[in-house]
Residue frames relative to the residue before (quaternion, step in Angstrom):
aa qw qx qy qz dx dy dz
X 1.0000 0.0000 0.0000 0.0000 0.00 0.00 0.00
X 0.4003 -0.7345 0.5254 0.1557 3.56 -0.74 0.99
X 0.2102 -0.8718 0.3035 0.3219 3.45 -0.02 0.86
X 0.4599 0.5358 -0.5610 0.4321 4.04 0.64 0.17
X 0.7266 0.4075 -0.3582 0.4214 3.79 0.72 0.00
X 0.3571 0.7938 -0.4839 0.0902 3.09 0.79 0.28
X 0.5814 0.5556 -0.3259 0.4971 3.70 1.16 -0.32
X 0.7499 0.5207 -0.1721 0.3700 3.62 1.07 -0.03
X 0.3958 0.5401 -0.2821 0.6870 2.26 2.58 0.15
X 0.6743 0.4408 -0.3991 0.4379 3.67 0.32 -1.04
X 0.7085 0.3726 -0.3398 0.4938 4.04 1.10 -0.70
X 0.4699 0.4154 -0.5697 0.5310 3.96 0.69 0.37
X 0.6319 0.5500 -0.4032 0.3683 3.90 0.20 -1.09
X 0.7011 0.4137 -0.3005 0.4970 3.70 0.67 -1.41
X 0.6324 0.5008 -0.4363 0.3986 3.74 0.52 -0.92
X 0.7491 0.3425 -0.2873 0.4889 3.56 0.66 -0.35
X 0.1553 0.8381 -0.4479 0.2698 3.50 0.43 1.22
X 0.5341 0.5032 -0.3270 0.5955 3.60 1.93 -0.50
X 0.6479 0.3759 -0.3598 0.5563 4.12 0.99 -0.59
X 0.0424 -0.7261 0.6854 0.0345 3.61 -0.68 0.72
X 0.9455 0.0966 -0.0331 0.3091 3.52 0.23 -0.94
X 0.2307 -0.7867 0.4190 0.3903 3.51 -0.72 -0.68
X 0.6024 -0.5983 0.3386 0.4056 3.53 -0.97 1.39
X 0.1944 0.6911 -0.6577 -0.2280 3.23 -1.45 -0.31
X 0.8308 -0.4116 0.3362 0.1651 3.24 -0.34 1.12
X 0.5579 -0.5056 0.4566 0.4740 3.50 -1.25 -0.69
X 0.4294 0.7231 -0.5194 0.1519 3.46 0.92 0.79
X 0.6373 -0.7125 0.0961 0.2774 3.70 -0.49 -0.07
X 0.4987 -0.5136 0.0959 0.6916 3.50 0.75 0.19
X 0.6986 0.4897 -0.3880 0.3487 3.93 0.54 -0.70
X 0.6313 0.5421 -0.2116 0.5127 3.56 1.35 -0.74
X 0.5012 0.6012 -0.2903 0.5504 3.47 1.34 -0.91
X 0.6448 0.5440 -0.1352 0.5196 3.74 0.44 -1.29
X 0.8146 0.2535 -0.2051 0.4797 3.13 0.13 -1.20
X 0.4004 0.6368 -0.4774 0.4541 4.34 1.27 -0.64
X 0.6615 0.5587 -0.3160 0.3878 4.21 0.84 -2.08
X 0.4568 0.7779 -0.2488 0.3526 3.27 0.93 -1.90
X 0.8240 0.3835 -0.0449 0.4146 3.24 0.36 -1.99
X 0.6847 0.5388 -0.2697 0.4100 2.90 0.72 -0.97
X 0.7236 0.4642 -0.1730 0.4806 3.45 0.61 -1.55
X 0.5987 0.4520 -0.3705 0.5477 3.70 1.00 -0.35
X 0.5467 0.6122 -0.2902 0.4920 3.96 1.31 -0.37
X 0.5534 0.6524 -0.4448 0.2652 3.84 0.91 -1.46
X 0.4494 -0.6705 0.5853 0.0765 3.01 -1.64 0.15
X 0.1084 -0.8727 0.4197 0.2248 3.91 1.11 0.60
X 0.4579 0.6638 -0.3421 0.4823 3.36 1.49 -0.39
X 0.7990 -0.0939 0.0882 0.5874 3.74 0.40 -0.67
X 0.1856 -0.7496 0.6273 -0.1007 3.93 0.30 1.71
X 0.1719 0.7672 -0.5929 -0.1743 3.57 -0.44 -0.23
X 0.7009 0.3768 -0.3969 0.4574 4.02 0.77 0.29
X 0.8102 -0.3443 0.2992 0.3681 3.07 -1.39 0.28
X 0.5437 0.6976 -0.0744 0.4607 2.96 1.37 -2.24
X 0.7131 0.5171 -0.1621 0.4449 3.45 0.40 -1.42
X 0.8375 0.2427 -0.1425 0.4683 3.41 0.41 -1.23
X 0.4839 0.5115 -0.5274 0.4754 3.89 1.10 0.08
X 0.6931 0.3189 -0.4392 0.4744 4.15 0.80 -1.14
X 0.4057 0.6262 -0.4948 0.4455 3.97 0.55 0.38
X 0.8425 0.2221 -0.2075 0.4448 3.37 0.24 -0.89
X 0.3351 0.6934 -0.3858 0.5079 3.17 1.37 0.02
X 0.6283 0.3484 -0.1918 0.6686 3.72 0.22 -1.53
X 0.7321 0.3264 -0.5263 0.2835 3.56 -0.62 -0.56
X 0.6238 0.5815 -0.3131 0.4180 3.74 1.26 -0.83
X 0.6394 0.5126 -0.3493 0.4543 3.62 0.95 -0.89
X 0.6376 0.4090 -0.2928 0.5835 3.97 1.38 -1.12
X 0.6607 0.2900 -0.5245 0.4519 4.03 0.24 0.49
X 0.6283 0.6214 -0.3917 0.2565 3.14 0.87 -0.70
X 0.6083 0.3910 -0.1739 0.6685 3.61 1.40 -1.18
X 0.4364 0.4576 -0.5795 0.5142 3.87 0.18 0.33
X 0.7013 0.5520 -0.1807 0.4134 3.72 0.32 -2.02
X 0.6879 0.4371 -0.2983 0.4968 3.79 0.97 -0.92
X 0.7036 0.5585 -0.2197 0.3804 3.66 1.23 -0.90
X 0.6926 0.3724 -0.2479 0.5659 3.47 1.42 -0.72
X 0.5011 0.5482 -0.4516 0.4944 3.77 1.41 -0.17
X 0.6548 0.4924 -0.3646 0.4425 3.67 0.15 -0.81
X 0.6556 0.4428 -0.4505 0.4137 3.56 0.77 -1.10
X 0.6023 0.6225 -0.3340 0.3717 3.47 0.75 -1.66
X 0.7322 0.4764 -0.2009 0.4434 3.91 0.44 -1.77
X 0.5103 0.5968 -0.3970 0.4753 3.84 1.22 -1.13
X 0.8021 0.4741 -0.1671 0.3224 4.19 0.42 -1.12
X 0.6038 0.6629 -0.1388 0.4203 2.87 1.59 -0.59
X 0.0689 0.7896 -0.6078 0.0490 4.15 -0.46 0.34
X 0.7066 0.4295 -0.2188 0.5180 3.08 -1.41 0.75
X 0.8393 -0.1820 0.3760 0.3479 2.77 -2.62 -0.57
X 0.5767 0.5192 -0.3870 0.4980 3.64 0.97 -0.69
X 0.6578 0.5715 -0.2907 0.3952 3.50 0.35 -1.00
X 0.7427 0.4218 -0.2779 0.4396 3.41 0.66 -1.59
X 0.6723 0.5146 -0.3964 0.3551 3.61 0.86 -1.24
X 0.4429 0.6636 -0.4083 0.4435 4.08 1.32 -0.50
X 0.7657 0.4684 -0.1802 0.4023 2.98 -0.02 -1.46
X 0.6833 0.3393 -0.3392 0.5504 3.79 1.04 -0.74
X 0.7516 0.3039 -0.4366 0.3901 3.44 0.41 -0.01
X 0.5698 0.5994 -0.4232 0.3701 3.53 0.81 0.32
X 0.4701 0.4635 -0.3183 0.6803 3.46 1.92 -0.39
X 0.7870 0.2643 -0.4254 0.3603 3.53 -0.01 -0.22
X 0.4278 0.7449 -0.2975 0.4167 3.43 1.04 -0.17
X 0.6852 0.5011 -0.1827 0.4961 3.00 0.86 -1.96
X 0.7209 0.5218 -0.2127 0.4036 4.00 1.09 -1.14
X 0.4607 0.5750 -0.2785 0.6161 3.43 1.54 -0.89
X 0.8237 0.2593 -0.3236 0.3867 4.05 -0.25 -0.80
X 0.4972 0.6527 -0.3404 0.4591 3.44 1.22 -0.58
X 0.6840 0.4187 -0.1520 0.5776 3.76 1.05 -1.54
X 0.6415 0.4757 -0.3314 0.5024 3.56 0.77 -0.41
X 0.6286 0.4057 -0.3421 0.5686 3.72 0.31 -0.80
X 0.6278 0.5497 -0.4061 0.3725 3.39 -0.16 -1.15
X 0.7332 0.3109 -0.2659 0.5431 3.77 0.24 -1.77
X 0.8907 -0.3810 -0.2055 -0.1389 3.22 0.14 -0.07
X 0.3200 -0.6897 0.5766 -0.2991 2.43 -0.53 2.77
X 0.6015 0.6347 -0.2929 0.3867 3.19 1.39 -1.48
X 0.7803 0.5364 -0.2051 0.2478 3.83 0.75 -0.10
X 0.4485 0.3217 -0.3167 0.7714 2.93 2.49 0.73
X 0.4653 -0.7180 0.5176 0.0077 3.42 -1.64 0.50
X 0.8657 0.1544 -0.0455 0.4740 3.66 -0.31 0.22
X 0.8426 -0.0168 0.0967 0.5296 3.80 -0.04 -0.29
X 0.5599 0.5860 -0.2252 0.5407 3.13 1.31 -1.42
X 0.6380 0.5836 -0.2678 0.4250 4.24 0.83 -1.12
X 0.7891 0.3867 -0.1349 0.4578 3.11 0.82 -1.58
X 0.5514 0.5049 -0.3668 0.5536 3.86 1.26 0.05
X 0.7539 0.3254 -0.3177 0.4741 3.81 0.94 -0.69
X 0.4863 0.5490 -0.4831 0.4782 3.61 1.32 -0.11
X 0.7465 0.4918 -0.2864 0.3447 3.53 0.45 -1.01
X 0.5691 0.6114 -0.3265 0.4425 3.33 1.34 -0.94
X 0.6290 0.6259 -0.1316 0.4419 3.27 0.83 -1.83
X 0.5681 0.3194 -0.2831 0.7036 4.70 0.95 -1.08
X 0.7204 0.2842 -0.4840 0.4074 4.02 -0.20 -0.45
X 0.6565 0.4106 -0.4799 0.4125 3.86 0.34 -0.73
X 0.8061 0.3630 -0.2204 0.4121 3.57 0.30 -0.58
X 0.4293 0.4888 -0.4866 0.5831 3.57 1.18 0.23
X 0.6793 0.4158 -0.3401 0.5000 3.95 0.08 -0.76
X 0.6378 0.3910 -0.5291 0.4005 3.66 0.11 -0.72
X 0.5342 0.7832 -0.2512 0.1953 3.61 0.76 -0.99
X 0.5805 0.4157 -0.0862 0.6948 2.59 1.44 -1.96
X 0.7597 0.2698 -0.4911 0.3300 3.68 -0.38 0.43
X 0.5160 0.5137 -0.5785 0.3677 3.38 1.44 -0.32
X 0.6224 0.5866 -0.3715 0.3612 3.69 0.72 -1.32
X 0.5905 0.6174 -0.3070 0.4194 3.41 0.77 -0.88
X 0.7133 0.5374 -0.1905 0.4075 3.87 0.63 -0.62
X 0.6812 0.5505 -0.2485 0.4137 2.95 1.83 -0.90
């Protein structure tokens, strides 16, 4: 997923609101599971076409800002001593509570799949701004 598109993802995701799931068959619930597993570790964020598809997209996009965000913090926190250090570290906990409360409220205004694709969208867009504020410092 390219990230300046990231709203054009959340409106492919919604347009696909009639595909909710994927079949499995007469397999069993551990095989079932594991068949999704596969699949969704298979997608293509370039061209999702289910609901399903594009929520474990934004997912992955959130896990790759997140660890970007963990990689340029360490550098940033690694340089730092002292009062400089401590005042980071509190604003990186308060930060961390602010995007969480922020996504949540508002994610909080779709329901079911649809939630968990704007929650995810919502920690990657703001996990990246982050990393560039940190980045400057």
């Amino acid at each position: 997923m390219k990230t300046s598109g990231w709203w054009k993802n959340i409106a492919i995701a919604l347009s696909c609101l009639g595909i909710i799931g994927l079949g499995t068959g007469g397999l069993s619930a551990q095989n079932s599971l594991t068949s999704k597993n596969q699949v969704l570790k298979a997608v293509d964020c370039g061209d999702a076409k289910t609901l399903i598809e594009a929520k474990e997209c934004f997912i992955r996009e959130y896990e790759e800002a997140d660890k970007e965000l963990n990689e340029v913090y360490q550098q940033v926190i690694s340089g730092l001593e002292g009062e400089s250090k401590q005042r980071l570290i509190r604003a990186e906990q308060a930060w961390i509570k602010y995007r969480d409360a922020n996504c949540d409220y508002r994610s909080g205004k779709w329901g079911g799949v649809q939630r968990v694709a704007f929650q995810y969208s919502c920690l990657a867009r703001m996990t990246r701004d982050r990393t560039q504020e940190l980045q400057l410092d």
